[in-house]
C-alpha positions in Angstrom: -31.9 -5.0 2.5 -28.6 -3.1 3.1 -27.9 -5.0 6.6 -24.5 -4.1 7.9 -21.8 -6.6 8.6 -18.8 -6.6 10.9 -16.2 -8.8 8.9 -13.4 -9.6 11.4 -10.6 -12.3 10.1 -8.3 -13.4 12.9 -7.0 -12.0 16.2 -8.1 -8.0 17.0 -6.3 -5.6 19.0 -7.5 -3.3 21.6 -7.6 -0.5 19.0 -9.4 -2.2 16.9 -12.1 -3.2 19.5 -12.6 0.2 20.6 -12.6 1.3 16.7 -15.6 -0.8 16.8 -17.2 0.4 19.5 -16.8 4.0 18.7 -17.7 3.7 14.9 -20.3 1.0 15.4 -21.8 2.5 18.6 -26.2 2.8 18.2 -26.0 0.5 15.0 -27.2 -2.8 14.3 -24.5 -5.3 12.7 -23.8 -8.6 12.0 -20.2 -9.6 13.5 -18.5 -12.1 11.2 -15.1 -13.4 12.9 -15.1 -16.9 11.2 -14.8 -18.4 8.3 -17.7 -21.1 9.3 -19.9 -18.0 9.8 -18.5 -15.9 6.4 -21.2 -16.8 3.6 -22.5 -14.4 0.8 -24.0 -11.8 1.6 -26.0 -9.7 -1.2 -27.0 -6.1 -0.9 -25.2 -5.5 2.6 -23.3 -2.8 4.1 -19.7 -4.6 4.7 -17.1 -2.8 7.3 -14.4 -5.0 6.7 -11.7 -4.8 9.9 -8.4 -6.2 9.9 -5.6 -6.6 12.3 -2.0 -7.0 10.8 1.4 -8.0 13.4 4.6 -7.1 12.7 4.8 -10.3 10.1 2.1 -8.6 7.9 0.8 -12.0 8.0 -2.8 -12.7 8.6 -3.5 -16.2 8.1 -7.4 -16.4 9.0 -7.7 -13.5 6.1 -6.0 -15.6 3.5 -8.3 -18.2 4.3 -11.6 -15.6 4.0 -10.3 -13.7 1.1 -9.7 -17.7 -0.8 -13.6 -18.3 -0.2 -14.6 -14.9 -1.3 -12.4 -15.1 -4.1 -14.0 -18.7 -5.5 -17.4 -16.5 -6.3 -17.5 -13.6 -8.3 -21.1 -12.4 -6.5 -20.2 -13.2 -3.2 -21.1 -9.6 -2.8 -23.1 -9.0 -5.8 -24.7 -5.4 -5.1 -22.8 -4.9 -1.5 -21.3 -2.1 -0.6 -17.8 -1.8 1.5 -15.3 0.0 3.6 -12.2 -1.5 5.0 -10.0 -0.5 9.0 -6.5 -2.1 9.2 -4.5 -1.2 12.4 -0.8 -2.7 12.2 1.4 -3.4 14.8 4.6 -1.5 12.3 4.7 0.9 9.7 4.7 -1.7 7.1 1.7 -3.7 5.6 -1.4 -1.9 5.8 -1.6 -0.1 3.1 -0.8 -2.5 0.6 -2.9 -5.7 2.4 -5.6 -2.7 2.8 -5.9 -2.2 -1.2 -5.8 -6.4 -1.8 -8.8 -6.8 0.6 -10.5 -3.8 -1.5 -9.1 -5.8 -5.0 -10.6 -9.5 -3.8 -14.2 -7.8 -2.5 -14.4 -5.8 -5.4 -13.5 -8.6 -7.9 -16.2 -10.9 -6.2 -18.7 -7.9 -6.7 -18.6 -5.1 -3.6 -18.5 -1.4 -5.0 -16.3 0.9 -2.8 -16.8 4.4 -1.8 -14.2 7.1 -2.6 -11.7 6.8 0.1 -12.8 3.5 1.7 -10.2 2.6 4.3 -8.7 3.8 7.1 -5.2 2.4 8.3 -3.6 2.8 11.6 0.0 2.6 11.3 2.0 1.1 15.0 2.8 4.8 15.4 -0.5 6.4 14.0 2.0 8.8 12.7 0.0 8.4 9.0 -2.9 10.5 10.8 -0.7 13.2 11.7 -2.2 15.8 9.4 -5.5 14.7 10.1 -5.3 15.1 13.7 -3.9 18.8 12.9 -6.2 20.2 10.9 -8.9 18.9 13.4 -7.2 19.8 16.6 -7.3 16.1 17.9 -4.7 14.0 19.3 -3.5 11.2 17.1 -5.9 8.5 19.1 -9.0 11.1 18.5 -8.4 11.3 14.8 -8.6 7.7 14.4 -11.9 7.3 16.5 -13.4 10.2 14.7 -12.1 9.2 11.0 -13.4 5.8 11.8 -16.6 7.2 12.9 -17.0 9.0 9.5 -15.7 6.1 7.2 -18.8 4.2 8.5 -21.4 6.8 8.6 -20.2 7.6 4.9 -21.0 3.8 4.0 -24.3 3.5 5.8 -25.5 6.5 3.8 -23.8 5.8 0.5 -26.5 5.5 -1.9 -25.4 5.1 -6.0 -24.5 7.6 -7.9 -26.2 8.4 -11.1 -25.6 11.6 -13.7 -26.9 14.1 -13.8 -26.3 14.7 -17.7 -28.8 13.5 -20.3 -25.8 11.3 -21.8 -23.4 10.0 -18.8 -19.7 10.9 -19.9 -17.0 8.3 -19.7 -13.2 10.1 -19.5 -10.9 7.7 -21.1 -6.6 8.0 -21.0 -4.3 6.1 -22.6 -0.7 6.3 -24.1 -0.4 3.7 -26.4 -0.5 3.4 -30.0 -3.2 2.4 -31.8 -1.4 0.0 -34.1 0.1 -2.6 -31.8 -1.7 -1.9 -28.6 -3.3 -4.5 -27.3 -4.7 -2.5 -24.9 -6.4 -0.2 -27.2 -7.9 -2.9 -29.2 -9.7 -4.6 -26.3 -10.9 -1.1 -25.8 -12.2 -0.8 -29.0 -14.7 -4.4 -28.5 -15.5 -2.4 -25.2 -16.6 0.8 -26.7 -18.3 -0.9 -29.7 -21.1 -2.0 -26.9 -21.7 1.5 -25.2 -24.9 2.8 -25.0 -26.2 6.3 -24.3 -22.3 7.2 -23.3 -20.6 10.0 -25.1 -17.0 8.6 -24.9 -14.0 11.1 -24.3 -10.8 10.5 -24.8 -7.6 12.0 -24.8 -4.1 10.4 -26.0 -1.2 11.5 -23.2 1.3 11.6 -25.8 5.4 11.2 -25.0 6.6 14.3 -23.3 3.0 16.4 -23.0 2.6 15.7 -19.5 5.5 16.6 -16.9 5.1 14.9 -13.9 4.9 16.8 -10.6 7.5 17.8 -8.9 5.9 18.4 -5.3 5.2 21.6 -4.9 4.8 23.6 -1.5 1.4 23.1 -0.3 0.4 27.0 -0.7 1.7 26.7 -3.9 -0.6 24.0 -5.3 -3.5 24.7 -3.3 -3.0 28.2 -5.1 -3.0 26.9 -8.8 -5.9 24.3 -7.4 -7.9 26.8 -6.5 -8.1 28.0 -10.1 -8.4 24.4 -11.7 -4.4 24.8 -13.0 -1.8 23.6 -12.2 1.8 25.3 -12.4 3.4 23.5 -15.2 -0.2 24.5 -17.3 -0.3 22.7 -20.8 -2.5 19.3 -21.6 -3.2 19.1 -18.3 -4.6 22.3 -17.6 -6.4 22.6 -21.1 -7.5 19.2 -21.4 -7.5 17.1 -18.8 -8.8 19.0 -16.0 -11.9 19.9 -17.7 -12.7 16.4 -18.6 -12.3 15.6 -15.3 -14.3 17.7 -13.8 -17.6 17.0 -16.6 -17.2 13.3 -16.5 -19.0 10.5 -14.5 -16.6 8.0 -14.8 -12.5 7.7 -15.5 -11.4 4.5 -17.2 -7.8 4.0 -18.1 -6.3 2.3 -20.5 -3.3 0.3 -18.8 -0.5 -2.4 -20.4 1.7 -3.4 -18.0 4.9 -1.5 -18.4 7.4 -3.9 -15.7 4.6 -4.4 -13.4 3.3 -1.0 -13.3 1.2 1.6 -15.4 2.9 3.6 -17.9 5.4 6.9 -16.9 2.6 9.1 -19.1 -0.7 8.0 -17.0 1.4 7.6 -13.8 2.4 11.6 -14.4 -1.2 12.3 -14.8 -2.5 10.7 -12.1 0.2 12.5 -9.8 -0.6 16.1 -11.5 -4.5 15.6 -10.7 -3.2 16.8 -7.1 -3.7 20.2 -8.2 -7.0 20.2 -9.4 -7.8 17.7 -6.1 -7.0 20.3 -3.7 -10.3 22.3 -4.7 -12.6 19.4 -5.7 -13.0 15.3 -4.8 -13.9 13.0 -7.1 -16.4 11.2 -4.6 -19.1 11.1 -6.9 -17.3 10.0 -10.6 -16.6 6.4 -11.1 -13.0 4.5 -12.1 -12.5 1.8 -14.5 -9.7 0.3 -16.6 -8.9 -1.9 -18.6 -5.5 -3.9 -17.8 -3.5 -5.6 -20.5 -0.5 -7.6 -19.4 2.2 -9.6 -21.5 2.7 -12.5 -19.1 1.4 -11.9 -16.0 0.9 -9.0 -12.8 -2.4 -7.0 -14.0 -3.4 -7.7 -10.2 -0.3 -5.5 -9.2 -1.4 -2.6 -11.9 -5.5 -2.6 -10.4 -3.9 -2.4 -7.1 -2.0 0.7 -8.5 -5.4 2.1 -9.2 -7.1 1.5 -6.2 -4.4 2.9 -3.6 -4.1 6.1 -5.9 -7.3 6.7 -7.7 -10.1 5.2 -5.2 -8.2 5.6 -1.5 -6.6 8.5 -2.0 -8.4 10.4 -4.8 -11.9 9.5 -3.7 -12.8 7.9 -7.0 -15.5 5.8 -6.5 -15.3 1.8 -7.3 -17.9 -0.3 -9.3 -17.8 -3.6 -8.7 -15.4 -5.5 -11.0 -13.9 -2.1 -11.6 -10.9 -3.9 -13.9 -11.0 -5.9 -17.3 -7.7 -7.4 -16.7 -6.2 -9.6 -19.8 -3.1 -11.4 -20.8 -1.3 -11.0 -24.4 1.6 -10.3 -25.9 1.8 -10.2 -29.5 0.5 -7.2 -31.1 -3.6 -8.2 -31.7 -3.2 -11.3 -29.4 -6.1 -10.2 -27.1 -8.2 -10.6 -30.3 -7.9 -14.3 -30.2 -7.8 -15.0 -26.5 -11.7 -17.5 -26.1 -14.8 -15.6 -25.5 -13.1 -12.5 -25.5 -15.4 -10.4 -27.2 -17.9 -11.7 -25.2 -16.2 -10.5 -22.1 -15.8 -6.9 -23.7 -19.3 -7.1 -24.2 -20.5 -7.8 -20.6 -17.5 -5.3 -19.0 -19.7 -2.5 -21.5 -22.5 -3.4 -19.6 -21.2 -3.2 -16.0 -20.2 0.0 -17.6 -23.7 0.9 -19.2 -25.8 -0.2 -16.0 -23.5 1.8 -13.6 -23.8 4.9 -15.6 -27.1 4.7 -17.0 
């Protein structure tokens, strides 16, 4: 059906209202600004608009993201973008990529870059208001504008090659990982996939250290980077022929490791000349106690908001074990591996 929906939780500000108006203006939606009027909605278009005060607290949210969160296809085969204007600096980016971890996790897809936040100060859309000659206000009418035409015309991807090609990181070791050996009940039930991957060993990937814009956007231009080595020879390429990127994450204190981290920032380079709106990102989280949340939330804010990557729904396996082959024996786990190869096989195939 693809109907569009206006999700609004909670109190909106003027902004927001004329965000709406602007964005929405000539389209036919549903508004949604209760939880009494929330219920599931399958195959939709879902602009998901926020409002956050200086507390960062938005209570009717909680309340909408608990009853989304209760069914894993509240949005089975939906499709969704996410405004959040905040009355600080603080807040919006990080309540911006939870509301994109809960919809996802109850079955919404994401485009690449899927939200736009206005900061108190707008001062986060300074460079987009430069390099389109708009005033601060403009940029965030006109970015609104195109995060919701981008959704209403998103249509799913599919390759192009006669096997779809799945890019796969990791940095762990093969004979305690955890991690790898989930992976390995994955990739047992992959069909029609030729599977890449490439082990970022210790010390073969430095990690960027900013360089000036020209600079980058110099090396970019010819798919390098200035430091060169696995990144350049290996990486990039693989990035650039894949469909989808899945990475291979334990939790390392609440965070992914220093080796994919280094990779993720170094992909800047190569970003500068071409998006990633039309390739795919999964993991697959492994955590020894708890926090895999915090680590998919990692992968959202850098690899899906800011470096376009798209999002299938339920884009994480996310697990908990601590000795070495635990994962092994956690209940119905290889049946689990089994259907997250499928979400895998049906996106790409």
């Amino acid at each position: 059906m693809n109907d569009l929906y206006l999700i609004c939780p909670g109190k909106m500000s003027d902004l927001q209202r004329e965000i709406h108006a602007v964005s929405l203006k000539d389209k036919k939606y549903k508004t949604i600004d209760t939880l009494e009027k929330l219920d599931k909605i399958n195959d939709g278009k879902i602009v998901f608009s926020v409002y956050i005060d200086k507390s960062g607290i938005n209570i009717p949210l909680m309340e909408m993201l608990k009853k989304i969160s209760a069914d894993m296809d509240f949005f089975k085969g939906s499709s969704a973008v996410v405004l959040i204007h905040g009355d600080s600096e603080l807040f919006t980016k990080s309540i911006g990529r939870r509301i994109i971890f809960y919809l996802n996790q109850s079955g919404a897809s994401f485009i690449g870059r899927p939200m736009l936040e206005v900061t108190g100060s707008m001062k986060n859309l300074v460079h987009i208001a430069m390099a389109e000659n708009l005033s601060l206000k403009e940029a965030c009418l006109k970015s609104s504008t195109d995060l919701v035409n981008r959704l209403v015309q998103n249509k799913p991807v599919k390759s192009g090659n006669e096997q779809p090609e799945l890019l796969v990181l990791h940095s762990s070791n093969w004979r305690t990982s955890n991690t790898l050996m989930l992976w390995k009940e994955v990739k047992s039930n992959l069909k029609g996939i030729h599977v890449n991957e490439i082990h970022i060993e210790n010390g073969s990937v430095r990690d960027c250290i900013g360089c000036p814009f020209k600079t980058c956007s110099h090396y970019g231009q010819q798919e390098r980077c200035y430091y060169g080595g696995i990144m350049v020879e290996d990486v990039y390429p693989a990035v650039l022929s894949c469909d989808a990127l899945l990475l291979l994450c334990p939790n390392y204190n609440d965070s992914i490791s220093a080796n994919l981290s280094a990779v993720i920032n170094r992909l800047t380079a190569l970003f500068r000349k071409t998006q990633f709106y039309d390739k795919y990102l999964f993991s697959i989280i492994v955590s020894g106690h708890s926090g895999s949340d915090i680590l998919a939330e990692q992968l959202i804010s850098a690899l899906n908001i800011n470096k376009t990557f798209r999002l299938p729904p339920g884009f994480s396996m996310m697990e908990t074990a601590n000795d070495p082959g635990a994962v092994l024996e956690i209940e119905n786990i290889r049946t689990r591996a089994k259907d997250f190869a499928e979400k895998i096989n049906e996106t790409l195939t």
